[in-house]
TORGU-764888 format. One record per residue (C-alpha): x, y, z. Coordinates in Angstrom, 2 decimals. Layout:
BEGIN
<node><xx>X</xx><yy>Y</yy><zz>Z</zz></node>
...
***
This chain:
BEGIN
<node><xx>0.00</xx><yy>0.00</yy><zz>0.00</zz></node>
<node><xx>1.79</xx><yy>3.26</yy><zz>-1.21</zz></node>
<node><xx>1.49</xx><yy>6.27</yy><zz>1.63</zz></node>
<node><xx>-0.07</xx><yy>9.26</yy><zz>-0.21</zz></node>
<node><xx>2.67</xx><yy>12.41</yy><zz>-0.10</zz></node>
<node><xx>1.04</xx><yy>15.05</yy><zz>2.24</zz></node>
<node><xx>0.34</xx><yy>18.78</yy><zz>1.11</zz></node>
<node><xx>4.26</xx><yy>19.69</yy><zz>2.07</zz></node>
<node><xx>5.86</xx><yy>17.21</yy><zz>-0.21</zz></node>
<node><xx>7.43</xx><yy>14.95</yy><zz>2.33</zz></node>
<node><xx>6.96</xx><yy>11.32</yy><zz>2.40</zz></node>
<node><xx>4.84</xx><yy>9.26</yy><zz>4.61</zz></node>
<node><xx>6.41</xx><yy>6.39</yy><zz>6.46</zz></node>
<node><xx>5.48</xx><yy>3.07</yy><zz>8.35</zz></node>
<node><xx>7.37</xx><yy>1.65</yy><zz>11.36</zz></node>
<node><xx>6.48</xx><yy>-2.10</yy><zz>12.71</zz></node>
<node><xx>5.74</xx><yy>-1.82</yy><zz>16.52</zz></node>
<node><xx>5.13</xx><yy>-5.49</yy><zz>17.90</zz></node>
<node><xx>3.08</xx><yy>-8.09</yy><zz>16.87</zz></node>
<node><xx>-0.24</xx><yy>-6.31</yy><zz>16.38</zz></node>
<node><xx>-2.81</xx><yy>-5.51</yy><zz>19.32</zz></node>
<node><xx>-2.85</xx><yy>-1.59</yy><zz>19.98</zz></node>
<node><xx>-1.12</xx><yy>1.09</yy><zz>18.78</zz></node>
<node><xx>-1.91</xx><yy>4.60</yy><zz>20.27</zz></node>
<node><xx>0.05</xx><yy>7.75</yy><zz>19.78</zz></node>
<node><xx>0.68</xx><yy>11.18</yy><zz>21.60</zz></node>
<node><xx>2.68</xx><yy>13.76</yy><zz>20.25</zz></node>
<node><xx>4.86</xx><yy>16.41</yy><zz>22.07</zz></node>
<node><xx>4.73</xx><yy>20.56</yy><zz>21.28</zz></node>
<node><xx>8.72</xx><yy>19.17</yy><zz>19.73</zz></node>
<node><xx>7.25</xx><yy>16.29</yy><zz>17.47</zz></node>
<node><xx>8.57</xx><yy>13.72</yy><zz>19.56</zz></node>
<node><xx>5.70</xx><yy>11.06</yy><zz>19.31</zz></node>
<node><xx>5.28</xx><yy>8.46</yy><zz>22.25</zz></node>
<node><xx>3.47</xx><yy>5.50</yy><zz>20.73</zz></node>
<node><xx>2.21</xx><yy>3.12</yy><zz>23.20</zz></node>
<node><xx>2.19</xx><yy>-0.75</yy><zz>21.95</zz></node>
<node><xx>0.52</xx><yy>-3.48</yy><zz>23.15</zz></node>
<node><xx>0.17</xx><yy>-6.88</yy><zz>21.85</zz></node>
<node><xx>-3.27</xx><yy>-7.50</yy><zz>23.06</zz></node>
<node><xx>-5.57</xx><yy>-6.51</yy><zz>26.20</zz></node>
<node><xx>-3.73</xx><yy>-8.72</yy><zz>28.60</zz></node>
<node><xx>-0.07</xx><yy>-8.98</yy><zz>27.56</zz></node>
<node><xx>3.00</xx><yy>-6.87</yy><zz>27.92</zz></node>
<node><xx>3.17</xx><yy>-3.42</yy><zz>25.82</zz></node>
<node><xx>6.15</xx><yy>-0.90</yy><zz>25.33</zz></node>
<node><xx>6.23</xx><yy>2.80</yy><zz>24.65</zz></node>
<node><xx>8.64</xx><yy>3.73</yy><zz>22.09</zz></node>
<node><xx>9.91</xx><yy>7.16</yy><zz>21.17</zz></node>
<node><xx>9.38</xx><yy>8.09</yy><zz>17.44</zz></node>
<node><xx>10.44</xx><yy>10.97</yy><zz>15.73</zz></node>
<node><xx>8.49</xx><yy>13.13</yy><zz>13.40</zz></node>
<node><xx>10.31</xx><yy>11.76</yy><zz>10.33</zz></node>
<node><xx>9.35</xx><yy>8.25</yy><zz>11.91</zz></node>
<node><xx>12.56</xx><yy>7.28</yy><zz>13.15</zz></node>
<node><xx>12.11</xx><yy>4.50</yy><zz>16.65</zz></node>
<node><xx>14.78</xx><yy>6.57</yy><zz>19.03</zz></node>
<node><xx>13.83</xx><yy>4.38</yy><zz>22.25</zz></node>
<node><xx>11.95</xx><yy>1.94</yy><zz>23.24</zz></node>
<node><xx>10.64</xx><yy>0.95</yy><zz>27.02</zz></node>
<node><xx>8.97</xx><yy>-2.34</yy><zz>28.08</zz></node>
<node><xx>6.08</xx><yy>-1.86</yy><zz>30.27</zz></node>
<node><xx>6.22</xx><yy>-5.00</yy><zz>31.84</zz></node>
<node><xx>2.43</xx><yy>-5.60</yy><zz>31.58</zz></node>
<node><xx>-0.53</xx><yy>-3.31</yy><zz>29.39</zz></node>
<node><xx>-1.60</xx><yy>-0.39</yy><zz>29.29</zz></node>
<node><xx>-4.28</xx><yy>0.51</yy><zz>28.36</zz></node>
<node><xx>-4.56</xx><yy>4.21</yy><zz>27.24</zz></node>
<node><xx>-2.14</xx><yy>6.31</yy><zz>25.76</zz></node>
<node><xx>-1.37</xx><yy>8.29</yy><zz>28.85</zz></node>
<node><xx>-1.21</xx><yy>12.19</yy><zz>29.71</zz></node>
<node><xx>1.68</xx><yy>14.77</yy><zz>28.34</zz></node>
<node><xx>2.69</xx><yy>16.69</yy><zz>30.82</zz></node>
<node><xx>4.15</xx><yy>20.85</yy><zz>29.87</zz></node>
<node><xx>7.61</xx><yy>19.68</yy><zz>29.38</zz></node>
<node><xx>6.93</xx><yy>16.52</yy><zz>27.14</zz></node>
<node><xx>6.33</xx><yy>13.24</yy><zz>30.02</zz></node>
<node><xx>4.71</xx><yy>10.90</yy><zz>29.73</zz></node>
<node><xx>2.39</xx><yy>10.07</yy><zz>32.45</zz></node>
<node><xx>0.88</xx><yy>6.45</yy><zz>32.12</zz></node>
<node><xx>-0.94</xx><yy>3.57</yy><zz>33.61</zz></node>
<node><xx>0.05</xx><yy>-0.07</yy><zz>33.65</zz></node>
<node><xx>-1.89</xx><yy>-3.08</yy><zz>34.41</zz></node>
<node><xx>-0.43</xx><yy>-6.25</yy><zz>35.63</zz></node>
<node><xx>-3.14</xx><yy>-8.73</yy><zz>35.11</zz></node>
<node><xx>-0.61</xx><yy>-11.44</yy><zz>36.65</zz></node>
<node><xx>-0.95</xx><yy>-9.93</yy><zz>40.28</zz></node>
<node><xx>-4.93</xx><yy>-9.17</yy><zz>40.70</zz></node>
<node><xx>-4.89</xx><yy>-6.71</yy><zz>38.23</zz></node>
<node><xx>-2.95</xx><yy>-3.89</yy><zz>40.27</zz></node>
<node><xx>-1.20</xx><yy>-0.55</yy><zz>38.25</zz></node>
<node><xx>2.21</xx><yy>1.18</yy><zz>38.21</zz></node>
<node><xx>1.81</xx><yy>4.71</yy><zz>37.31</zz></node>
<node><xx>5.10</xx><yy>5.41</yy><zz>35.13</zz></node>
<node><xx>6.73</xx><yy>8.99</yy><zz>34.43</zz></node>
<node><xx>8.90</xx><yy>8.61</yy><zz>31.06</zz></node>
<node><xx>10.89</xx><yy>11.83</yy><zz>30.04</zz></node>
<node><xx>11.30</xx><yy>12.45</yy><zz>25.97</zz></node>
<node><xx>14.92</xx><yy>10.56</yy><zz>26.12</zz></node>
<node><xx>12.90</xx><yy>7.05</yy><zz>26.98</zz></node>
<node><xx>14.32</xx><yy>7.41</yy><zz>30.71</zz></node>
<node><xx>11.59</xx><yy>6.36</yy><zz>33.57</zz></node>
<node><xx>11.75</xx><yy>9.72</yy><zz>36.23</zz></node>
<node><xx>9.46</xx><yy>8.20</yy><zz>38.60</zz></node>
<node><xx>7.15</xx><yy>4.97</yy><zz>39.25</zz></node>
<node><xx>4.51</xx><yy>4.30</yy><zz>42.23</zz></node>
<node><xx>2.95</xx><yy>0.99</yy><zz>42.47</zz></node>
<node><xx>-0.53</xx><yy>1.72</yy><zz>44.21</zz></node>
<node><xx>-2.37</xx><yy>-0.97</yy><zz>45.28</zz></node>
<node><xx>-5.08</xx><yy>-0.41</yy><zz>43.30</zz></node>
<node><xx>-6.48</xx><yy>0.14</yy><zz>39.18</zz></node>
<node><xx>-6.00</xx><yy>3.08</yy><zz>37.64</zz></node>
<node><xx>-8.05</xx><yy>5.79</yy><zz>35.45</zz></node>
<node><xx>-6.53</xx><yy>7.34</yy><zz>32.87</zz></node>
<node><xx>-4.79</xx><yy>10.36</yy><zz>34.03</zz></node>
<node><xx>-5.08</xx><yy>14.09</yy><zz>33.27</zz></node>
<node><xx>-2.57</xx><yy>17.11</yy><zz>33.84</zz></node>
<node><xx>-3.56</xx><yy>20.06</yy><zz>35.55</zz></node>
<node><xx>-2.97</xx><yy>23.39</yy><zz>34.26</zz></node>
<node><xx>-0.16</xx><yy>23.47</yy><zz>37.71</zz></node>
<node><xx>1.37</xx><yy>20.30</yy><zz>36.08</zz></node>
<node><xx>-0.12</xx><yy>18.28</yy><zz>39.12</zz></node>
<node><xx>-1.09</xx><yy>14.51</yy><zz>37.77</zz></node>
<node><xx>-4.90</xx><yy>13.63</yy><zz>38.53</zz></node>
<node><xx>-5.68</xx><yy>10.01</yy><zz>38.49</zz></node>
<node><xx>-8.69</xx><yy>8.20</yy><zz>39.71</zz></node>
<node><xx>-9.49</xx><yy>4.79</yy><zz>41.77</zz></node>
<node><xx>-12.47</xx><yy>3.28</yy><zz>40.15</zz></node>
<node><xx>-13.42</xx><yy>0.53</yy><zz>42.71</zz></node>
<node><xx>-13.55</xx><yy>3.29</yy><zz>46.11</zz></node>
<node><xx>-13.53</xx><yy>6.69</yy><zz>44.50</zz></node>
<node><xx>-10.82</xx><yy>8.11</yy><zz>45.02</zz></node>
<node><xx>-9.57</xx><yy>11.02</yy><zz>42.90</zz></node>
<node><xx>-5.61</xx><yy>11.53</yy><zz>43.74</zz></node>
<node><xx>-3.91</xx><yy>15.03</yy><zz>42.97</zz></node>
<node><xx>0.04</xx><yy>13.54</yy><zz>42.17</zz></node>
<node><xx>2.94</xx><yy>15.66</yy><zz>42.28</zz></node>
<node><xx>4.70</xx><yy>15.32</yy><zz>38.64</zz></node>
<node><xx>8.29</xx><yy>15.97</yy><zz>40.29</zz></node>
<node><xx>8.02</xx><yy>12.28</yy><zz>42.52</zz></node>
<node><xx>4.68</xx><yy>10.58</yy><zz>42.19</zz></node>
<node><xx>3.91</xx><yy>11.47</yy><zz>45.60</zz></node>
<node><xx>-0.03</xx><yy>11.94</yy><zz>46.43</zz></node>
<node><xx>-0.51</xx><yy>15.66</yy><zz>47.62</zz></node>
<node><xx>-4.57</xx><yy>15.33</yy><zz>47.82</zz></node>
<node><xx>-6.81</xx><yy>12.23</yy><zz>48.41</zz></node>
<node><xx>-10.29</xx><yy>13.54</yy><zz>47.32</zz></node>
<node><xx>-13.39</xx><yy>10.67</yy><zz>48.00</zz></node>
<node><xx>-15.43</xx><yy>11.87</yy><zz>44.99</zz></node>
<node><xx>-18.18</xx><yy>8.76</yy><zz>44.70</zz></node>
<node><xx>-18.78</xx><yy>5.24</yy><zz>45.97</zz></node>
<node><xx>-16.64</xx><yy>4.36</yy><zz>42.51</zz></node>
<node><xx>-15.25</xx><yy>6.79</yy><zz>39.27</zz></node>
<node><xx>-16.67</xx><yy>5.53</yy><zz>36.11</zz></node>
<node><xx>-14.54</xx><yy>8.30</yy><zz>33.80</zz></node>
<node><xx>-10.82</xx><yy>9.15</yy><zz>33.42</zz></node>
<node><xx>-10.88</xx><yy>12.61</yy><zz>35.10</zz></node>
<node><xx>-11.07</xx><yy>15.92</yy><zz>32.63</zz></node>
<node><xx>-10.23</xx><yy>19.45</yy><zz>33.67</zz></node>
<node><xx>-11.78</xx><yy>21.92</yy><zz>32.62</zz></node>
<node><xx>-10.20</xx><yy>25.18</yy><zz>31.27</zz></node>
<node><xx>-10.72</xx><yy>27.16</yy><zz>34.45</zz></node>
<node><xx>-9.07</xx><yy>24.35</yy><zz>36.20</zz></node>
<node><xx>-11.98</xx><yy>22.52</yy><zz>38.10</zz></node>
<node><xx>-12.23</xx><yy>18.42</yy><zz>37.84</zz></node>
<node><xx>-14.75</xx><yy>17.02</yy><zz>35.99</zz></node>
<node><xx>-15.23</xx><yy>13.06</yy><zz>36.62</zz></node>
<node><xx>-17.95</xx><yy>10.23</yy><zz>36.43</zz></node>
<node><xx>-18.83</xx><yy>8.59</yy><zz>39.41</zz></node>
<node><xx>-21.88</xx><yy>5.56</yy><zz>39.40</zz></node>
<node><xx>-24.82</xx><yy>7.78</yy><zz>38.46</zz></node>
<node><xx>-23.73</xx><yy>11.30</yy><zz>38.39</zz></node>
<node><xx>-21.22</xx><yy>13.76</yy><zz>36.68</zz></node>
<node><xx>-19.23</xx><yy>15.80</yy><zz>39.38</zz></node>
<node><xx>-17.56</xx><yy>18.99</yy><zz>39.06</zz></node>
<node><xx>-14.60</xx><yy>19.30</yy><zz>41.85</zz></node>
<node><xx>-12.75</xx><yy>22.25</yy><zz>42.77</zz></node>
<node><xx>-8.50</xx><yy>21.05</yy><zz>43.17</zz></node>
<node><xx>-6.90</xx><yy>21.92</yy><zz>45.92</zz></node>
<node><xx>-4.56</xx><yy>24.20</yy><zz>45.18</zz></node>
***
């Protein structure tokens, strides 16, 4: 299958990432593009670092799946949740700088939402099973705020542009002020 040339004349590319399962990209205000592999729902996955000309500079094994594509935070990390289906199903929350090194990991005992970045560049991530909404700080991983925001979360948390919290829980939509 030939790539069609784009508007400014330069060539589209493919790179081979594992063995198939998921494939989902974020890309950096530099063009750096984290890709985030998986070769199915339950198996391990890696994040690789590609450039914008599609050159693989890096590549990190997750040791078990993730399963979103993660949060940027201002100065290009990646913030992202791993599942280990081999021990109950508990996360590691992984910080990976644009050179593919890991700055930070916490292993809660717990699943993880999706995470969001707040306009501070504090991490929000949620706990579906109790409720908890946690306010991370992106220097160490280290939990600043423990908000109870519902019996469970049912949504990867949003923020809104004036910087409140806006998350699922069972049967309602919440709107939650962050701590500063």
């Amino acid at each position: 299958m030939k790539i069609p040339e784009n508007k400014k004349k330069s060539k589209g590319w493919v790179i081979k990432l594992g063995q198939g399962g998921n494939t989902m990209p974020l890309m950096t205000d530099s063009g750096l593009m984290y890709v985030v592999s998986g070769e199915g729902k339950l198996s391990t996955g890696k994040v690789y670092g590609i450039s914008s000309a599609g050159e693989k500079l890096w590549a990190f094994d997750l040791d078990g799946t993730a399963l979103t594509r993660g949060a940027l935070t201002a100065d290009g990390t990646l913030i992202i949740p791993v599942v280990y289906e081999n021990i109950g199903g508990f996360c590691s929350l992984f910080a990976i700088n644009p050179q593919g090194q890991v700055l930070w990991s916490i292993k809660p005992q717990c699943r993880l939402t999706p995470p969001a970045v707040a306009s501070n560049g504090d991490i929000i991530i949620g706990e579906p099973m109790f409720g908890h909404i946690f306010v991370l700080s992106p220097v160490d991983g280290q939990i600043k705020h423990n908000i109870q925001a519902g019996p469970i979360i049912s949504s990867a948390p949003v923020i809104r542009s004036d910087g409140v919290l806006i998350v699922g829980t069972a049967n309602e939509l919440k709107a939650i002020a962050l701590p500063e």
